[in-house]
C-alpha positions in Angstrom: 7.7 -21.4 4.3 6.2 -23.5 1.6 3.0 -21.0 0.8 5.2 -18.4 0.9 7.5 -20.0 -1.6 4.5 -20.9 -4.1 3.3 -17.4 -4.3 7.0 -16.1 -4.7 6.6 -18.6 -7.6 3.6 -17.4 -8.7 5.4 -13.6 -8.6 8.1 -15.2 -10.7 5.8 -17.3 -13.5 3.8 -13.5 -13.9 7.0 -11.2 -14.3 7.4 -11.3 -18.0 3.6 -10.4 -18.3 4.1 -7.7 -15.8 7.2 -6.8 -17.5 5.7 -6.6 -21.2 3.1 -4.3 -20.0 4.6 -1.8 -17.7 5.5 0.6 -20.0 1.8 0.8 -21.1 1.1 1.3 -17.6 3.6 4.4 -17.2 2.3 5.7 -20.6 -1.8 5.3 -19.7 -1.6 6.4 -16.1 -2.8 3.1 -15.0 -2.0 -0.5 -14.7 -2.9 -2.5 -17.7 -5.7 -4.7 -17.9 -3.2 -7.7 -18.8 -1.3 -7.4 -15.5 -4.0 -7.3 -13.5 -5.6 -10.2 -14.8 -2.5 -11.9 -13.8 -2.5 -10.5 -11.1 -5.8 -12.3 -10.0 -5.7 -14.9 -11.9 -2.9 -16.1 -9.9 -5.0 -15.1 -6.7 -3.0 -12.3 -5.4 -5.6 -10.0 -4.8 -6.8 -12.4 -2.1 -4.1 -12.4 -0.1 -5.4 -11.1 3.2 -9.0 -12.0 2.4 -10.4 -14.5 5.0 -10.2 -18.3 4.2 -14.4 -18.2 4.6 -14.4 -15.9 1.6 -12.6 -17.6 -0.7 -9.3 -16.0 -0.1 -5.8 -16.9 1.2 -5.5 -15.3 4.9 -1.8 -15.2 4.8 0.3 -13.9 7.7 1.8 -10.0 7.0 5.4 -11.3 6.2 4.5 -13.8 3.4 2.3 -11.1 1.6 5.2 -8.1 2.4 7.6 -10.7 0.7 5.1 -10.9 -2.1 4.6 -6.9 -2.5 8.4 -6.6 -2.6 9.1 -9.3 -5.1 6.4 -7.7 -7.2 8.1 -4.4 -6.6 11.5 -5.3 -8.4 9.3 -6.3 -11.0 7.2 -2.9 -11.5 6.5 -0.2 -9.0 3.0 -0.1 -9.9 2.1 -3.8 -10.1 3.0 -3.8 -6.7 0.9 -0.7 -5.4 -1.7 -1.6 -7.0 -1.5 -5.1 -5.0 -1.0 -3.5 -1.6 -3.8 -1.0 -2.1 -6.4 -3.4 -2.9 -5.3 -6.4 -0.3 -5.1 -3.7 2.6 -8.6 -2.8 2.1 -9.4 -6.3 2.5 -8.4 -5.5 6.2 -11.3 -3.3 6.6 -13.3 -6.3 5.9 -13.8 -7.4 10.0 -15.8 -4.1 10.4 -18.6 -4.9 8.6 -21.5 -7.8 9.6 -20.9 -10.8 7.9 -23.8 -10.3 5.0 -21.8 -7.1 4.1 -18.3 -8.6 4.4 -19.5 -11.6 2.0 -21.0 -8.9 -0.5 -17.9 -6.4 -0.8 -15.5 -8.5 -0.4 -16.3 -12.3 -1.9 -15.4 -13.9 -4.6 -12.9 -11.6 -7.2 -13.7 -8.1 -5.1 -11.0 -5.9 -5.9 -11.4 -3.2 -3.1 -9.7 0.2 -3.2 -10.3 3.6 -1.6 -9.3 6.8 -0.5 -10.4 8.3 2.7 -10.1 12.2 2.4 -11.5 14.1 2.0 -15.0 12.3 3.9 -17.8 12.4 1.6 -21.3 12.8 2.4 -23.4 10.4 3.4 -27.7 11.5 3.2 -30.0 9.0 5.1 -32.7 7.8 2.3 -35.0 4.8 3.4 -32.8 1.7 3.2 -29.5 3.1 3.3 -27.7 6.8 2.0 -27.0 8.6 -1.2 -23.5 8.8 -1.1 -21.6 12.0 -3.0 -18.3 13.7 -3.0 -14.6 12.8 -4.9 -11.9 11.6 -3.3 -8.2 11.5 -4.5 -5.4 9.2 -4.5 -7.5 6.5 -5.7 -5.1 3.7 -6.7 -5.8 1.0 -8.7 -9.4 2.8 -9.4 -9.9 1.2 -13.2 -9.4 -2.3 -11.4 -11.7 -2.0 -8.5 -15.4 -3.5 -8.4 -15.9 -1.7 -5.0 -14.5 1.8 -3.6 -14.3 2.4 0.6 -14.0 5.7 2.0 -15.0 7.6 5.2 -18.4 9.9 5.1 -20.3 12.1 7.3 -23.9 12.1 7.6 -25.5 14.9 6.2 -29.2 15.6 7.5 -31.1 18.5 6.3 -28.1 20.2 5.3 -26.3 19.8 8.4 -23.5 17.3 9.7 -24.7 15.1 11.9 -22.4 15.3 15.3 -21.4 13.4 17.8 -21.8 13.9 21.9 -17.7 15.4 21.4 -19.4 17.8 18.7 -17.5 15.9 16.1 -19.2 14.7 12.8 -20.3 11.1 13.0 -18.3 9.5 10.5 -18.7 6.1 8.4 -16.6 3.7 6.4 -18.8 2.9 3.5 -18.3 0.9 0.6 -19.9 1.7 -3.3 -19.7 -0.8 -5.9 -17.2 0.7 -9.1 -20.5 1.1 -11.4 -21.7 3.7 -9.1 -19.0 5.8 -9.1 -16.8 8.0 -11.8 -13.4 8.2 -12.1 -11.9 11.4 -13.1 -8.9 11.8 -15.3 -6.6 13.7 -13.6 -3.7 11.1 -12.3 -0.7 13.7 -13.6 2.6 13.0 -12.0 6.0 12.6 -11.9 6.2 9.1 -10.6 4.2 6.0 -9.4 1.8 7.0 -12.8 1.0 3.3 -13.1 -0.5 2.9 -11.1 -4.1 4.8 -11.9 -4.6 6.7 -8.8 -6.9 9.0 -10.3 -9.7 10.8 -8.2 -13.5 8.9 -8.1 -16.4 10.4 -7.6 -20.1 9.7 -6.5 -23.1 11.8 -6.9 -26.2 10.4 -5.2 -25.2 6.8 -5.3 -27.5 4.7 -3.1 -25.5 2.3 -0.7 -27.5 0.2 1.6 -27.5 0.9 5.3 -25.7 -2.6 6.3 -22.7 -1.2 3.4 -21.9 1.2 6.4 -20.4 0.7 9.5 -19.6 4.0 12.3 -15.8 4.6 11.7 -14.1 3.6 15.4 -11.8 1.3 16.7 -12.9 -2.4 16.2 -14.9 -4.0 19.3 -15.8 -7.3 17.7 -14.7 -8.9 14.3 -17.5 -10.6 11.9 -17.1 -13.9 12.0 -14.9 -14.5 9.4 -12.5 -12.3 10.5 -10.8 -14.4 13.7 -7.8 -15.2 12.4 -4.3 -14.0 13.9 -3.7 -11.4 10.8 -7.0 -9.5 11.6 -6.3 -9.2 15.1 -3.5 -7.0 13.9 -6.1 -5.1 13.0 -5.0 -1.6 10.4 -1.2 -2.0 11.1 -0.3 -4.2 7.9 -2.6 -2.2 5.6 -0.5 0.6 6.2 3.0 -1.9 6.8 1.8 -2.9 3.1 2.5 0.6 1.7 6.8 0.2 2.6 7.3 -3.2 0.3 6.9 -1.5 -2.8 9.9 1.0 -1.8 12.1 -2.0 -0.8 11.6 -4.1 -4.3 11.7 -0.5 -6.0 15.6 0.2 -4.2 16.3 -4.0 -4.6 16.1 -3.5 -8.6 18.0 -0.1 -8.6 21.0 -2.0 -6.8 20.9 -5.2 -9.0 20.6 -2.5 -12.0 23.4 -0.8 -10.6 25.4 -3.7 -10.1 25.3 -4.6 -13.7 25.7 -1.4 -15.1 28.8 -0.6 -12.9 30.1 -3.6 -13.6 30.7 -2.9 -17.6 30.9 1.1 -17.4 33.6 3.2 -18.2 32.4 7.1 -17.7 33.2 9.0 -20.0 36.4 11.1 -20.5 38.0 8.6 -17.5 40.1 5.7 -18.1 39.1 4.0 -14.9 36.4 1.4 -15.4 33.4 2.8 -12.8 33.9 -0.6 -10.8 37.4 0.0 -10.0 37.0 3.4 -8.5 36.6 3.4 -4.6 33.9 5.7 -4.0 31.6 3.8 -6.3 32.4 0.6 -4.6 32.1 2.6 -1.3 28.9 4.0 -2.4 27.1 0.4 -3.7 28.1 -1.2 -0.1 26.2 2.2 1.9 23.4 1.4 -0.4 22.9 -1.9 0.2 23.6 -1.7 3.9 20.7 0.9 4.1 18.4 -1.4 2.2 19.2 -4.4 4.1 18.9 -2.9 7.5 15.8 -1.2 6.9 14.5 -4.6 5.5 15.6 -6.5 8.6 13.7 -4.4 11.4 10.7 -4.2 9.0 10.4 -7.5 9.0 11.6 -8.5 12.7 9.0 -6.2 13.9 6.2 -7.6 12.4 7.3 -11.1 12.9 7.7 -9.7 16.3 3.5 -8.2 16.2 2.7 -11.4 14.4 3.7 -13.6 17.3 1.4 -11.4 19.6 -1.4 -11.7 17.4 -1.3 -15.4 17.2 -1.0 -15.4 20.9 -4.3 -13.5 20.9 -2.5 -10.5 23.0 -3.6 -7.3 22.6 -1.3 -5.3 20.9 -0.5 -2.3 23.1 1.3 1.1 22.1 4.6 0.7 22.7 4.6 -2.5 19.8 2.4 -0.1 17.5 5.0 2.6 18.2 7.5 0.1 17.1 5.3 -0.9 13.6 5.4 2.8 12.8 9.2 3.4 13.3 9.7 0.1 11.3 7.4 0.9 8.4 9.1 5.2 7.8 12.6 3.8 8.5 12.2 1.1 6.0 11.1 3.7 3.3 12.7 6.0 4.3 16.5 3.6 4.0 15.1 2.4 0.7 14.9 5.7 -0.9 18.5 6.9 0.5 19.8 3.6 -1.3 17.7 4.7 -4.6 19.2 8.3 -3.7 22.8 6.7 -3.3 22.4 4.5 -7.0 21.4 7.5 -8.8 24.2 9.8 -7.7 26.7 6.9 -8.8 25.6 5.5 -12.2 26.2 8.8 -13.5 24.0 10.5 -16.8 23.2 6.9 -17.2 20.7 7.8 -14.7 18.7 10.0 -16.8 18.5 8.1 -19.4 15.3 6.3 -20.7 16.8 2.9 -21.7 17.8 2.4 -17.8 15.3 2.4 -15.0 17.1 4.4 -12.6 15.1 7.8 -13.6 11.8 5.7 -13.2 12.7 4.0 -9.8 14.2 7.6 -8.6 10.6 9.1 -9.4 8.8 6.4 -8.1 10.5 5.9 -4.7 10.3 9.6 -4.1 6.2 10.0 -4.7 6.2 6.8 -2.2 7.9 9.2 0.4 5.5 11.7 0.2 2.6 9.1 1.7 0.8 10.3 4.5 0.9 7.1 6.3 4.4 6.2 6.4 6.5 9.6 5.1 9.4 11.2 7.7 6.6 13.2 9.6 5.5 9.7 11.2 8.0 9.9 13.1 7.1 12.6 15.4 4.4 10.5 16.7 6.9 8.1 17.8 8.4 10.1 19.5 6.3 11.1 21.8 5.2 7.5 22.8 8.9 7.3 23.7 7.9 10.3 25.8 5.1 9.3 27.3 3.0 12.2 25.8 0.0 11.5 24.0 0.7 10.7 19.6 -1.6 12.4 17.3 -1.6 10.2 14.7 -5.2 9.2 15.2 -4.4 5.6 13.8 -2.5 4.2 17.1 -6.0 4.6 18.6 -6.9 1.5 16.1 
């Protein structure tokens, strides 16, 4: 598709400055402020914004391609992306004057939803407080979302179902702190640091009751909304397939000119490497393929305006894990045959193997997902609260 082929170019044209600075980003726990003024500047934080705000409003696949392409460039570049464009998806929740406030112009929206901060009713709006974690891409962001209870004279305010009544609310970056604590042993980035709030006025119409979407502002008609949450959290899996994509081109070029050492059989020539290269690539490719068939597959429901029922969303699960899930055995499979090479700092494998790995332990798309899965092949009831979106 042309567009897609234009923002593929766009990836392309920004590599070396992503490139130059990704060290810096690994070193200073976050991305650097020269990537992701590329970043924007080239418009790719408006992806999945809606045409009426200024953005893009391209289908799933295109931006998927663009996360990935992004993500054999640098791990964290391409987070970062995914982060910010899936919170554009929250966007059809909110009226239309909030929509045009949080998420106009060169918004750069992030969040973390857990834990749910609290939410106390002042005249006008609430005095948000509370931290959240896993805040990625927080030194970028103009505007953090998150869910929050309502607190009223010291108690949580409850529901008919005795459950607290919980919002999404969105707090513009100034209002908020981000703590210093982003310490790990992969994906470092990519800045996802804990924020904070403490009494931070929002206004009321900056809150909307967290619950499955009745009816879209009006900005947000388009095919890709209809969708609904599913490619904010498809968006999370790209990153692990450009990831795996560069540690098999790596691999290729390294295996290609290696001898080990103490061997006299050039690493190309032995049979289980070659063995080992084709497993990997099979994994990556396959796992690629029914990622992106399934949501070609979702796509053409949405632009059909059918509702998408459980079985598809079943199906958009499986396809997001699996994905990850194959993209990381192929990283798995790279670093057992390069050899010490893999540990060492002037390759990439040791970053890619770290990275990949923190991506597995995501709560949205990690090997646990699956058991929700299965039981809609069952027939019994998922409880994964997100197929209820």
């Amino acid at each position: 598709m042309p567009a897609t082929d234009a923002l593929l170019a766009a990836v392309r044209k920004i590599e070396p400055i992503i490139r130059q600075n990704a060290a810096a980003a690994e070193r200073d726990r976050r991305l650097s402020p020269a990537a992701a003024a590329a970043m924007r500047e080239a418009g790719l934080y408006r992806l999945w914004r809606p045409k009426a705000l200024g953005g893009l409003e391209v289908d799933p696949m295109s931006a998927f391609r663009v996360i990935e392409e992004l993500g054999r460039v640098d791990s964290a570049a391409s987070w970062n992306l995914q982060v910010s464009i899936a919170h554009d998806l929250f966007g059809p929740w909110f009226s239309d004057d909030a929509a045009r406030e949080i998420f106009g112009g060169d918004a750069i929206a992030v969040g973390g939803q857990q834990p749910a901060r609290q939410a106390v009713p002042t005249p006008g709006g609430y005095l948000l407080s509370g931290s959240t974690p896993y805040v990625s891409g927080a030194h970028q962001a103009t505007v953090f979302i998150g869910y929050a209870n309502i607190l009223e004279n010291g108690e949580l305010r409850r529901g008919a179902d005795g459950a607290p009544e919980t919002l999404m609310a969105a707090c513009t970056a100034k209002d908020a702190k981000i703590v210093d604590n982003w310490n790990v042993i992969g994906m470092r980035g990519t800045g996802s640091h804990d924020v904070e709030m403490k009494d931070a006025f929002i206004p009321a119409h900056w809150t909307v009751p967290w619950a499955p979407l009745q009816k879209p502002g009006s900005a947000y008609e388009g095919p890709l909304y209809r969708l609904t949450v599913w490619p904010a959290i498809a968006a999370l899996t790209p990153p692990a397939l450009g990831i795996a994509r560069a540690a098999i081109d790596e691999a290729v070029e390294l295996i290609t000119a290696k001898i080990p050492a103490f061997g006299a059989k050039a690493l190309k020539d032995q049979s289980i490497v070659q063995s080992q290269l084709a497993r990997a690539e099979a994994k990556l490719c396959a796992g690629r393929a029914f990622f992106y068939e399934t949501f070609e597959q979702a796509y053409e429901e949405a632009l059909a305006a059918r509702p998408v029922d459980m079985k598809l969303k079943a199906k958009m699960q499986l396809a997001i894990t699996h994905a990850m899930l194959e993209a990381a055995a192929a990283v798995d499979i790279v670093h057992e045959i390069v050899g010490a090479s893999g540990i060492r700092d002037e390759y990439s494998f040791s970053r890619r193997f770290r990275d990949i790995h923190v991506i597995t332990q995501h709560g949205f798309i990690n090997s646990a997902k699956l058991q929700p899965v299965g039981q809609i092949m069952l027939g019994l009831p998922p409880d994964w609260p997100f197929f209820a979106f």
